[in-house]
C-alpha positions in Angstrom: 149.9 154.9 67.9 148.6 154.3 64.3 145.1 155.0 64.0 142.9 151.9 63.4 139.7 151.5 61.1 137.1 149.7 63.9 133.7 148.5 63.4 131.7 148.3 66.6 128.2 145.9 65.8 125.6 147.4 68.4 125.2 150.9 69.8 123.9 150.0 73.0 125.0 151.0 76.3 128.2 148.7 75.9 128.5 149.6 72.0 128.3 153.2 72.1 130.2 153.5 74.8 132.8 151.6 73.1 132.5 153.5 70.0 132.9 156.6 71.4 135.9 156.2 73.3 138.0 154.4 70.7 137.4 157.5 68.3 138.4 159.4 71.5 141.4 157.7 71.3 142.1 158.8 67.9 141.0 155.7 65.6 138.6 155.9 63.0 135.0 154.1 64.5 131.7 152.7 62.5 129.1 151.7 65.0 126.5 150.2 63.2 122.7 149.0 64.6 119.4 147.9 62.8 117.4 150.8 63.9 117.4 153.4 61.5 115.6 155.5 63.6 118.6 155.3 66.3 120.7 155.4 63.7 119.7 158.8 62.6 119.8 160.1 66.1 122.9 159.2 67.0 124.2 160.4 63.7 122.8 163.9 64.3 124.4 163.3 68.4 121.4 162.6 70.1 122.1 159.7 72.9 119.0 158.2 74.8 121.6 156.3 77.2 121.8 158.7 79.9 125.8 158.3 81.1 127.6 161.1 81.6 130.1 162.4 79.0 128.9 160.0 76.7 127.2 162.5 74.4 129.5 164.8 74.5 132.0 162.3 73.4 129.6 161.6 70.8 129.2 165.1 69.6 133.2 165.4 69.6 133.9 162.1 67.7 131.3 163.1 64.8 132.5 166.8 64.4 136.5 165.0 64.6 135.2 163.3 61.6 136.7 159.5 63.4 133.1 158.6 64.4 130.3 157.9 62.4 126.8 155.8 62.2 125.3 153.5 59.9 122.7 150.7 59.1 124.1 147.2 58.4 127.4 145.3 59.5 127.7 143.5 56.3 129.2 146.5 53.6 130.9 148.5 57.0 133.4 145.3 57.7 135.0 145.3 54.4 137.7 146.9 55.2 138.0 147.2 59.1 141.1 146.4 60.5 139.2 145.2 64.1 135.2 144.5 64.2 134.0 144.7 68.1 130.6 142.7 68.9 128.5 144.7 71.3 125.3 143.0 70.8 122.8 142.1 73.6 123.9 138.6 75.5 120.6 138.2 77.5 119.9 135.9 80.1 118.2 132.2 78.2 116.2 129.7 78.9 117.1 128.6 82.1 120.0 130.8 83.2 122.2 130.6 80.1 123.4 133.5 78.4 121.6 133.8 74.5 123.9 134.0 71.8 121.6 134.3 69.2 122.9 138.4 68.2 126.0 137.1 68.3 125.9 134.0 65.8 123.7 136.6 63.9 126.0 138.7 63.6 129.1 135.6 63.0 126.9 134.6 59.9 126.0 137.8 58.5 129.4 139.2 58.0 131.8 136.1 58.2 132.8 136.0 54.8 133.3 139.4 53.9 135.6 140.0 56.8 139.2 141.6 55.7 142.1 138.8 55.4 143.7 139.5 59.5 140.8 141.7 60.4 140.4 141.0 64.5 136.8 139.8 65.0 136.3 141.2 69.0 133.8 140.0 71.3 133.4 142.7 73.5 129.9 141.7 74.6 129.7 139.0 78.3 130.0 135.5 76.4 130.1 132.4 78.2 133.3 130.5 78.0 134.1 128.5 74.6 132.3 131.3 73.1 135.5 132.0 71.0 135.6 128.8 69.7 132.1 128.3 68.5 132.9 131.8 66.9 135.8 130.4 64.9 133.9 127.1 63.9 131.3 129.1 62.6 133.3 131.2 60.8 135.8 128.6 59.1 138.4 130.8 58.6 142.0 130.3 59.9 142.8 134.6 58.5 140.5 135.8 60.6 141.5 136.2 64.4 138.7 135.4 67.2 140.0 137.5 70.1 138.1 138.3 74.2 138.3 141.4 75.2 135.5 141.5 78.0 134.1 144.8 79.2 134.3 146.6 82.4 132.2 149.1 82.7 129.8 150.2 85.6 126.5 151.8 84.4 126.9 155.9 85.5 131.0 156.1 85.0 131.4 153.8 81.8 133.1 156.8 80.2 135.7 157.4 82.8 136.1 153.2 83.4 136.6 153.2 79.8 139.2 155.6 79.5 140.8 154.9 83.1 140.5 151.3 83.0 141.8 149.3 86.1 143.0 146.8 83.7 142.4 145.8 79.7 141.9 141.8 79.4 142.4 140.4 75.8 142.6 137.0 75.0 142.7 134.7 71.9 144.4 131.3 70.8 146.2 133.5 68.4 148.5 135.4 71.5 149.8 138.2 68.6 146.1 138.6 68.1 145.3 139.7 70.8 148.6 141.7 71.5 147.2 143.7 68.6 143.9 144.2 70.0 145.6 145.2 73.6 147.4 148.1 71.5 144.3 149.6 70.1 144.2 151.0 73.9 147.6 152.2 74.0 146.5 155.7 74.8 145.8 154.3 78.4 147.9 153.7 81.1 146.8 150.6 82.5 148.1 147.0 82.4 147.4 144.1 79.8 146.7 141.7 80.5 147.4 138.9 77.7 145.5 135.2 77.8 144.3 132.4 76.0 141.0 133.1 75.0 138.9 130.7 77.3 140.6 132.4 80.5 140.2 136.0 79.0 136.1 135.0 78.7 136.4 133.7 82.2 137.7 136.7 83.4 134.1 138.8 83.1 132.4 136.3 84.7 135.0 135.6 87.6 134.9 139.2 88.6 131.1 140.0 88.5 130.5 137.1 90.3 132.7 137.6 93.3 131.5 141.2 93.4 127.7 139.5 93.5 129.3 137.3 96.0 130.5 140.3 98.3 127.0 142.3 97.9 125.1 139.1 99.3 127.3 139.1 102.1 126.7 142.5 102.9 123.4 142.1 103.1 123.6 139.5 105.3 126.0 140.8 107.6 123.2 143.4 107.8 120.7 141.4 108.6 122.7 139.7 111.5 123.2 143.8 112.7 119.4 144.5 113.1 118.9 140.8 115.1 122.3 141.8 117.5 121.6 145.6 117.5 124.7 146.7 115.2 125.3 148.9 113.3 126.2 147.8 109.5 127.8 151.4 108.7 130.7 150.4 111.7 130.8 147.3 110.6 131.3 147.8 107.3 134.1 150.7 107.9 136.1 148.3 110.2 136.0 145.9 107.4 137.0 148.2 104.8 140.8 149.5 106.2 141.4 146.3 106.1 143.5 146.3 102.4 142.8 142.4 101.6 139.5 143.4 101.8 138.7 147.0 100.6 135.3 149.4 100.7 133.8 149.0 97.5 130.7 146.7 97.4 130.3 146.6 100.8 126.9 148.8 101.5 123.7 146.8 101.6 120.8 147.7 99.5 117.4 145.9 98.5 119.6 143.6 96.6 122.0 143.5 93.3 120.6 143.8 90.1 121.1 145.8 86.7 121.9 144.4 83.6 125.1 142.6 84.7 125.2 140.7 87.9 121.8 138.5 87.8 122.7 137.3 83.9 126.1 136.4 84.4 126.1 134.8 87.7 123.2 132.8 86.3 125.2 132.3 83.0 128.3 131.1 85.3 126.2 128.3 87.5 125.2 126.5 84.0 128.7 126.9 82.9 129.6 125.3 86.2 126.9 122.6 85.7 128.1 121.9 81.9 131.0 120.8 83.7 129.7 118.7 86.4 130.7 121.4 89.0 128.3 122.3 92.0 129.0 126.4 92.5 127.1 126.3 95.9 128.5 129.3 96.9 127.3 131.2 94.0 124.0 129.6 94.2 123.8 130.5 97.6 124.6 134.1 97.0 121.7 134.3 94.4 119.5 132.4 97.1 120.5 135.3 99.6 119.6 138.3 97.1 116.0 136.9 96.6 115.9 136.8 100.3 117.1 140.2 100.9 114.3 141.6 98.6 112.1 139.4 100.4 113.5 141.0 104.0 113.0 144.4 102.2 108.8 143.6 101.9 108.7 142.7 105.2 110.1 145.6 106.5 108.2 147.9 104.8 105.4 145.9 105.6 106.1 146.3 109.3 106.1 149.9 108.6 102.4 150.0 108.0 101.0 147.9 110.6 102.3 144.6 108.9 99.4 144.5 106.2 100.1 145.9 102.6 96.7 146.1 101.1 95.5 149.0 100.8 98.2 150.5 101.6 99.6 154.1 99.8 103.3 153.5 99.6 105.6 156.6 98.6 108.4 155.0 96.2 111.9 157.2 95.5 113.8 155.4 93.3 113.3 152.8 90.0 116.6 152.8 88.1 119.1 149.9 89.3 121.2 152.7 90.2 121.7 155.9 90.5 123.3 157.9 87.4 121.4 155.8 85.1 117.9 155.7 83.3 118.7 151.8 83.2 115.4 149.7 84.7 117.0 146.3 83.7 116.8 144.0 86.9 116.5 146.8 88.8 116.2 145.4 92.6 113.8 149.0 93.0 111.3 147.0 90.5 111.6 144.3 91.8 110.6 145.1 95.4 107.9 147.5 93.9 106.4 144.8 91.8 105.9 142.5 95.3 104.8 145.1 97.0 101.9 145.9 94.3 101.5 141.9 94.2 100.0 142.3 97.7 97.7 144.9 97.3 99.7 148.0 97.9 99.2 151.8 95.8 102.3 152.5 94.7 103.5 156.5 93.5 106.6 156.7 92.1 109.6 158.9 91.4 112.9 159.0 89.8 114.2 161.7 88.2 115.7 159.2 85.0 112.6 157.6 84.6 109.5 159.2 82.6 106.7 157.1 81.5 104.0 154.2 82.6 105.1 151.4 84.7 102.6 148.8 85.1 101.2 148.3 88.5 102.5 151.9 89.7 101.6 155.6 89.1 104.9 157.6 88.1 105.1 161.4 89.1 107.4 163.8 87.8 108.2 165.6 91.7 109.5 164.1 94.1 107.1 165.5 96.7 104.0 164.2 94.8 105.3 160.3 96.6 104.6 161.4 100.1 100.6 162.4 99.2 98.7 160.7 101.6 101.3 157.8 101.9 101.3 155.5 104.6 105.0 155.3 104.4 107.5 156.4 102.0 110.4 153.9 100.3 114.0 155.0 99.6 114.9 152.6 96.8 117.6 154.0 94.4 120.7 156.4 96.1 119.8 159.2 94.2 121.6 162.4 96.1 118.6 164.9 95.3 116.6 162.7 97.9 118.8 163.6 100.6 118.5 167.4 100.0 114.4 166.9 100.1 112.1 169.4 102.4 111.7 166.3 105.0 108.9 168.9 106.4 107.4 169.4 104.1 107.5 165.4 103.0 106.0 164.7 106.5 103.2 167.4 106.0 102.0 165.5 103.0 102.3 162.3 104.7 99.2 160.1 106.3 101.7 157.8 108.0 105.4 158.8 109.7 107.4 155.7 108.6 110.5 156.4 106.0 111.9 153.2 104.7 115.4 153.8 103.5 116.5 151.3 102.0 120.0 152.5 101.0 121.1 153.9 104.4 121.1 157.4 102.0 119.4 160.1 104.4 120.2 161.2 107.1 118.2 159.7 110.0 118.4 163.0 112.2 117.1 165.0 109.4 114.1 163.0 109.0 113.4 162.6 112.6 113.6 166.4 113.6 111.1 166.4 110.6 108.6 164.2 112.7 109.3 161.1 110.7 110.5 157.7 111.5 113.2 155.9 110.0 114.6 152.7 109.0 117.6 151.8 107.3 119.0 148.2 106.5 121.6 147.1 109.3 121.3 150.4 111.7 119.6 150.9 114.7 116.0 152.4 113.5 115.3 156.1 114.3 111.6 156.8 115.5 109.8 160.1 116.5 108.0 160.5 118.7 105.0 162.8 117.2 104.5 163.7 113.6 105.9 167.5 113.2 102.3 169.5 111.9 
């Protein structure tokens, strides 16, 4: 594989992941951002993004000499041979995905763009996104290719470099054939499309796993009416090979900085083409109810009133592995729960800082103070290997609300505790261990 000069526009969590594993890969990576301040950290290999490997990849790429960081897009395209856009596509007015970075980004460097230089979008663009790139540009020597993302928050590094598949798509086919061999390093197929299918692609898969998570959930649900258990459930489901493990444990609803934006972005999609995605609807119906089902239960945990009451919170991050708070479901039951009068202590061991409506603590054991119940809410491991004792000790109340089926019930009733998962029996004790 030749080496390739690549600009990558944005070093956030998509970007500098990027970044870092195409200099990995041996090619020769810009990342460029606005803020200096970043820019001057991540030039000296300091990462904020906490993702494992990632700074060391970093630290490798800068001392290799293929990987290096700089302020401005416009002067650091002139002679790239592909530019990547990893800028932020947030979720719009009314469910649509903003493209402002993106045109920003179109009009800032279009004209000084290398003759055949590949312009990438790597960031989650809605479909015809290619397109509106190439009518903004008004050049026919400049290739608009897709090459969608997929990368899970807490293993980007190793989904980036053991990739299930690599998608790249343009209207120019040898385009994107040249893009697909920038990852030739990798052993994984290519797939090859037009560019409007490639775009589809991102949105396709994080919807149906949206789609799965929901159903989960309410499979749950249906457990704790009929008295089953969702863990049996779930494993006789998940031999079955059409149908597979992955996504299939419930939670207090999908979030993160993927799933709520691009479902959303796919419905107006749908609805720019007169096409009624109930079943997508209905599955972002379901995870608002399943957050919903998660306040009531912790609200029967305290005697069914929440003002007033001292609630113990484990968890804030979307997921565990990642400092990332972006539609994080744990936030988002925290915030309803404050909403109706509840005290809220907080811990997670990514997350330092204020949090409106909540007091943050820095140990773990500083939640269960005086709390009328305590909430499991991210599936960090450390919480499993907690003194449950000594938890209970510093408890007023006995109820554990576990909302990722992470602990293990025994444990916390041979502390004196009660618990309660989502779609398991509940496990109550009968007096408070002193």
């Amino acid at each position: 594989m030749t080496p390739a000069r690549i600009v990558v526009v944005g070093t956030g969590y998509v970007g500098l992941t990027t970044g870092a594993c195409l200099a990995s890969l041996g090619h020769f990576v810009t990342c460029v951002d606005v803020d200096r301040a970043k820019v001057s950290r991540l030039g000296a290999g300091r990462v904020d993004i906490l993702e494992p490997g990632l700074a060391d990849l970093v630290t490798r790429g800068i001392a290799a000499g293929r990987l290096q960081f700089v302020v401005g897009a416009r002067d650091a395209v002139r002679t790239a041979e592909a530019v990547f856009l990893c800028v932020p596509t947030p979720m719009g007015a009314g469910g649509s995905a903003d493209l402002r970075a993106v045109e920003a980004v179109t009009a800032e460097i279009g004209d000084v763009l290398p003759v055949g230089c590949a312009l990438v979008t790597k960031s989650t663009v809605p479909v015809g996104t290619s397109k509106r790139i190439e009518e903004m540009l008004g050049r026919t020597d400049v290739p608009v290719v897709s090459n969608p993302e997929f990368l899970r928050e807490g293993t980007a590094v190793a989904d980036f470099l053991g990739p299930d598949r690599i998608v790249v798509g343009s209207d120019d086919l040898a385009a994107a054939r040249r893009v697909g061999e920038l990852y030739a390093e990798l052993d994984a197929p290519v797939v090859v499309a037009d560019a409007a299918s490639a775009e589809l692609v991102k949105y396709a898969a994080n919807c149906y796993l949206a789609l799965k998570l929901s159903y989960v959930n309410s499979i749950a649900e249906l457990c704790e009416r009929l008295g089953a258990d969702i863990d049996l459930v779930t494993e006789g489901m998940g031999y079955d090979r059409r149908i597979g493990r992955t996504f299939l444990k419930p939670g207090p609803g999908w979030g993160g900085s993927c799933l709520p934006k691009d479902t959303s972005a796919l419905v107006k999609v749908a609805e720019s083409v007169d096409y009624d995605f109930r079943m997508l609807t209905s599955a972002i119906d379901e995870n608002i109810a399943q957050r919903d089902r998660i306040v009531a239960k912790i609200a029967g945990a305290v005697g069914g009133t929440l003002a007033g009451a001292r609630i113990g919170v484990l968890g804030l991050a979307f997921k565990a592995g990642t400092n990332d708070l972006r539609d994080s479901p744990a936030l988002a039951v925290a915030s309803v729960l404050g909403a109706l009068g509840a005290e809220l202590v907080a811990y997670d061991p990514a997350v330092d800082g204020e949090i409106d409506g909540m007091t943050v603590v820095d140990d773990a054991y500083q939640v269960a103070k005086d709390a009328d119940a305590v909430v499991v809410l991210t599936e960090w491991a450390e919480f499993k290997h907690l003194d449950w004792r000594a938890m209970a000790e510093l408890m007023e109340g006995i109820d554990v609300v576990d909302t990722r089926n992470l602990l293990d019930p025994r444990v916390i009733v041979d502390a004196g505790l009660s618990w309660q998962g989502v779609g398991r029996p509940r496990a109550a004790a009968r007096i408070k261990v002193s």
